[in-house]
C-alpha positions in Angstrom: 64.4 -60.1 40.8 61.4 -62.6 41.7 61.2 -66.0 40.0 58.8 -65.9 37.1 55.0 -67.0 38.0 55.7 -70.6 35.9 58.6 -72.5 35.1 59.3 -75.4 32.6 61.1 -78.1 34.0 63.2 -80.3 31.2 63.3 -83.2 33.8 65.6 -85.4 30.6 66.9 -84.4 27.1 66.2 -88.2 25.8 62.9 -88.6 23.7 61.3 -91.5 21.8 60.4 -89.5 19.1 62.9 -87.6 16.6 60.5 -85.0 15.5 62.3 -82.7 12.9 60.5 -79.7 13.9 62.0 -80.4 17.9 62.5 -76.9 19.3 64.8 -78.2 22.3 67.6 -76.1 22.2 70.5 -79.6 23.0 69.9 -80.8 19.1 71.5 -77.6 17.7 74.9 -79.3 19.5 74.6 -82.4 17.7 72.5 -85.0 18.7 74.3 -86.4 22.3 72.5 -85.0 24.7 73.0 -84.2 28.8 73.0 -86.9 31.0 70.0 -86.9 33.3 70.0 -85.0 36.7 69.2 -87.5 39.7 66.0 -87.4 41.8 67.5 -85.2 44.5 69.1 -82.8 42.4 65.2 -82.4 40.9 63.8 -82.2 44.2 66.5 -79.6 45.2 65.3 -77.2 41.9 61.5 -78.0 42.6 62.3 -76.8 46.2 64.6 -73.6 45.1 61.4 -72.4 42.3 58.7 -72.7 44.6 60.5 -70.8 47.3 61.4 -68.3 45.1 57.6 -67.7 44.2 56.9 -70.0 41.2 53.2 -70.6 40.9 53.0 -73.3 38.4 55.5 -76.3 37.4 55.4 -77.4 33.8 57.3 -81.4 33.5 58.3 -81.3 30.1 61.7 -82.6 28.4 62.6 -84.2 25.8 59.9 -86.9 27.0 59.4 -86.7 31.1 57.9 -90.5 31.2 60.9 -92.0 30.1 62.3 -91.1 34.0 61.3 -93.4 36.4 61.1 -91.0 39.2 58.1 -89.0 37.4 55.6 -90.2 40.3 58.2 -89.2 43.0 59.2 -85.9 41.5 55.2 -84.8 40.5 54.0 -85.7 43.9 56.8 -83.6 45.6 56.1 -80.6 43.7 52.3 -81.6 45.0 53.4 -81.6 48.4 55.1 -78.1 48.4 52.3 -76.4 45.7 49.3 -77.8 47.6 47.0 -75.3 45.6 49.2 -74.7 42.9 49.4 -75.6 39.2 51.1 -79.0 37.8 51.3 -79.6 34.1 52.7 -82.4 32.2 53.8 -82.4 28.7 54.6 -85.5 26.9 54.1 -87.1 23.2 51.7 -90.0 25.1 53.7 -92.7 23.3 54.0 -93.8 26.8 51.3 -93.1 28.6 49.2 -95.7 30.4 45.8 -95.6 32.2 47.4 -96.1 35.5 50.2 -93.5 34.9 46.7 -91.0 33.5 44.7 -92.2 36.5 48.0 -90.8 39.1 48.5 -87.6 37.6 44.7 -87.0 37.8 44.6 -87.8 41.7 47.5 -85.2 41.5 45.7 -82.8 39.3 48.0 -82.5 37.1 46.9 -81.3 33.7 48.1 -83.6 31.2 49.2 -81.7 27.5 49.9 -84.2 24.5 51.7 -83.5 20.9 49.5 -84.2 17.7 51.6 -83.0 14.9 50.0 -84.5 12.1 47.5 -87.5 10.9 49.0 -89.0 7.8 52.6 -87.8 8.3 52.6 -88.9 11.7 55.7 -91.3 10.8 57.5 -89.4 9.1 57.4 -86.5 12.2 57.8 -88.6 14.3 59.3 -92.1 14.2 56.9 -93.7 15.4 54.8 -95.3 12.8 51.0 -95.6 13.6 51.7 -94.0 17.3 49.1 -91.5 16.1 46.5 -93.7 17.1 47.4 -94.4 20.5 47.4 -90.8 21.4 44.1 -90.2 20.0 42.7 -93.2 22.1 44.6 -91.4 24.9 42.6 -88.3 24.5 39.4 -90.1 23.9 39.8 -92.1 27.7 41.1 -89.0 28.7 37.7 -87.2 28.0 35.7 -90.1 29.5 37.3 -89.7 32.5 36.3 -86.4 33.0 40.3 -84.8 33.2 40.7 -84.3 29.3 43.9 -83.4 28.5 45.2 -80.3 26.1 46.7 -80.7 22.5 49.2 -79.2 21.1 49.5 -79.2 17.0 53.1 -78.2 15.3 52.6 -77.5 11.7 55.0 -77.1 8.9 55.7 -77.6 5.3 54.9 -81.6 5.4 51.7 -81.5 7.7 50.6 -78.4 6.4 48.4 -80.0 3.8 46.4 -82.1 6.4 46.4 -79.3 9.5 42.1 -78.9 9.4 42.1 -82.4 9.3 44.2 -82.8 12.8 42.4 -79.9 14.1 39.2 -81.9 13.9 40.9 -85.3 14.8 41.8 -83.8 18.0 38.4 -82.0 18.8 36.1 -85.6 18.0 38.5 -87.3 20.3 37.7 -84.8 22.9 40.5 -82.3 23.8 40.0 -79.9 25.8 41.8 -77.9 24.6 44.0 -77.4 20.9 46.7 -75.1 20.6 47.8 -74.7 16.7 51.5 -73.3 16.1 54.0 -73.4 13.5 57.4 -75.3 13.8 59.9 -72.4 14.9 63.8 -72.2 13.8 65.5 -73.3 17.0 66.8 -77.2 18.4 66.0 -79.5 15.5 64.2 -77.2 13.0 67.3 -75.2 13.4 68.9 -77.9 11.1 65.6 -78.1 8.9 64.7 -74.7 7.9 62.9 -76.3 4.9 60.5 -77.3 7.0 59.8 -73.8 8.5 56.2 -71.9 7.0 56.8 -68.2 5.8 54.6 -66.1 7.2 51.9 -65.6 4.5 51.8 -70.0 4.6 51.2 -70.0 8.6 48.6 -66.9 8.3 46.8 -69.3 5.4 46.6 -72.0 7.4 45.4 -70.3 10.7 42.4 -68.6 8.4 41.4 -71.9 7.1 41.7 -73.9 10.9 39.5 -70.7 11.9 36.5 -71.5 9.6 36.1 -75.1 11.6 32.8 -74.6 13.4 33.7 -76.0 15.9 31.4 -75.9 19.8 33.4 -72.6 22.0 35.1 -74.8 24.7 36.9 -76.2 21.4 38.2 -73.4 19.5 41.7 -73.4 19.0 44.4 -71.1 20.3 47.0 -69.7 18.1 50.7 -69.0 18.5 52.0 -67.3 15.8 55.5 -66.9 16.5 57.0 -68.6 14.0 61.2 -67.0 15.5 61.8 -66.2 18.9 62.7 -62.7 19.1 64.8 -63.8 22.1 67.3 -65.3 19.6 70.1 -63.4 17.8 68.9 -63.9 13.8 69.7 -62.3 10.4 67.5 -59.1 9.9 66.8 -61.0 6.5 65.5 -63.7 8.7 63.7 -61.6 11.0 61.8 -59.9 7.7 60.9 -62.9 6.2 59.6 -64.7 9.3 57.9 -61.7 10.8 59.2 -62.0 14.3 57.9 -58.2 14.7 54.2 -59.8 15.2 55.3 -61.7 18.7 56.6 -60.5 22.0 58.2 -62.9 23.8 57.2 -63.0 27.7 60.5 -64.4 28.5 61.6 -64.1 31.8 58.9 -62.8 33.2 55.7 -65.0 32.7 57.8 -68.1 32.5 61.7 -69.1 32.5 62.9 -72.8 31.9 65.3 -75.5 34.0 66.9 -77.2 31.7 68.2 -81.1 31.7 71.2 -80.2 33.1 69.6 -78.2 36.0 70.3 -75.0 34.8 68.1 -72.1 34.4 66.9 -70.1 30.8 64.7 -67.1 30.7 62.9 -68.3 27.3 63.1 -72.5 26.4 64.2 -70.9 23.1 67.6 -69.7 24.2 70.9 -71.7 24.7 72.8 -69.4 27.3 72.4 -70.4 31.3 71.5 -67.6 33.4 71.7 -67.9 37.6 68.5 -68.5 39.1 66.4 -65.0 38.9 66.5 -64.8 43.1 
């Protein structure tokens, strides 16, 4: 079986935020998480995906800038997918211009986390962090590698999701993706905070009126449950998980922080590499 086209690497399972609507998969253990994997044991997976076909290389977590090694590990992956595609996902608490400027010279394209505007703290931890990331996104435009934005909404934010929408768009995203908070990692523990179907659809008709110029329109996700994971078929009613098909497994798999491999970043089971 071939290695899926793109695979998500969760270099660490540490984070600076403690968003309630995490998805990652270690929070439904508690909240210890793995211990991180060293450089060459990275290097070795990087190695072991591209051989086996992968096309593109997502660095995600928990938070990838928290490892030291992100320069080492992004321009290795560089050096073996010469033409390929590099992303990097990361909540840009910690990003810097000279940490942007690299990944650019790398062409790595850089996705950020905007949850919320006024309820930043509270999803977060972080206080007024919203405002660094938007200034991230603004430089990011000026420089001519603007990155994507990701927007996760639930029962808190959903009040003020138009409002981020728009935030994002002024600050000059190039791209938004909208989704609701799904019922895995964190949220898992905080089904509270999960949107019904009917409250996502409402919210994705009113984020759909924005007139916004094309190369801004938001994407949608609207799986709100993987249908990857075992759930209720009460569950499954009420969220709708009918609407989605997952392409687990075969448009992307994950490497988790303990250097094991998942067909959907959704599930908790280890599979062996697909190759």
């Amino acid at each position: 079986m071939p290695c899926p086209p793109e695979i998500i690497l969760e270099l660490t399972a540490r984070c600076n935020h403690a968003c309630p609507f995490c998805y990652c998969n270690w929070h439904e253990e508690g909240e210890t998480v793995p211990e991180d994997l060293p450089t060459s044991a990275w290097r070795k997976i990087i190695r072991h995906c591209v051989d086996a076909g992968a096309l593109v290389l997502q660095f995600s977590g928990g938070e990838p800038l928290l490892r030291k090694d992100i320069g080492t590990l992004v321009s290795y992956a560089r050096e073996l997918l010469p033409a390929g595609g590099l992303m990097l996902f990361t909540n840009g608490t910690l990003m810097t211009p000279r940490r942007f400027a690299f990944l650019k010279r790398k062409s790595v394209i850089v996705g950020t986390s905007l949850p919320c505007l006024a309820t930043y703290g509270a999803m977060t931890g972080r206080g007024r962090g919203r405002e660094r990331i938007l200034e991230s996104i603004r430089q990011a435009a000026k420089s001519k590698w603007a990155m994507s934005v990701r927007i996760t909404g639930n029962r808190t934010n959903a009040f003020e999701a138009v409002e981020t929408v728009l935030a994002a768009a002024e600050a000059g995203a190039g791209a938004v993706m909208v989704e609701p908070a799904m019922l895995c990692g964190r949220a898992a523990n905080t089904p509270e905070l999960a949107l019904e179907r009917g409250e996502w659809n409402e919210i994705r008709r009113e984020v759909e009126k924005l007139k916004l110029p094309r190369r801004m329109k938001p994407n949608f996700c609207d799986e709100l449950v993987c249908e990857c994971r075992d759930m209720p078929r009460a569950m499954r009613a009420r969220y709708g998980v009918k609407d989605f098909s997952c392409t687990c497994g075969t448009l992307f798999g994950a490497v988790g922080p303990d250097g094991r491999y998942r067909r959907c970043i959704h599930l908790k089971d280890a599979l062996p590499f697909p190759c």
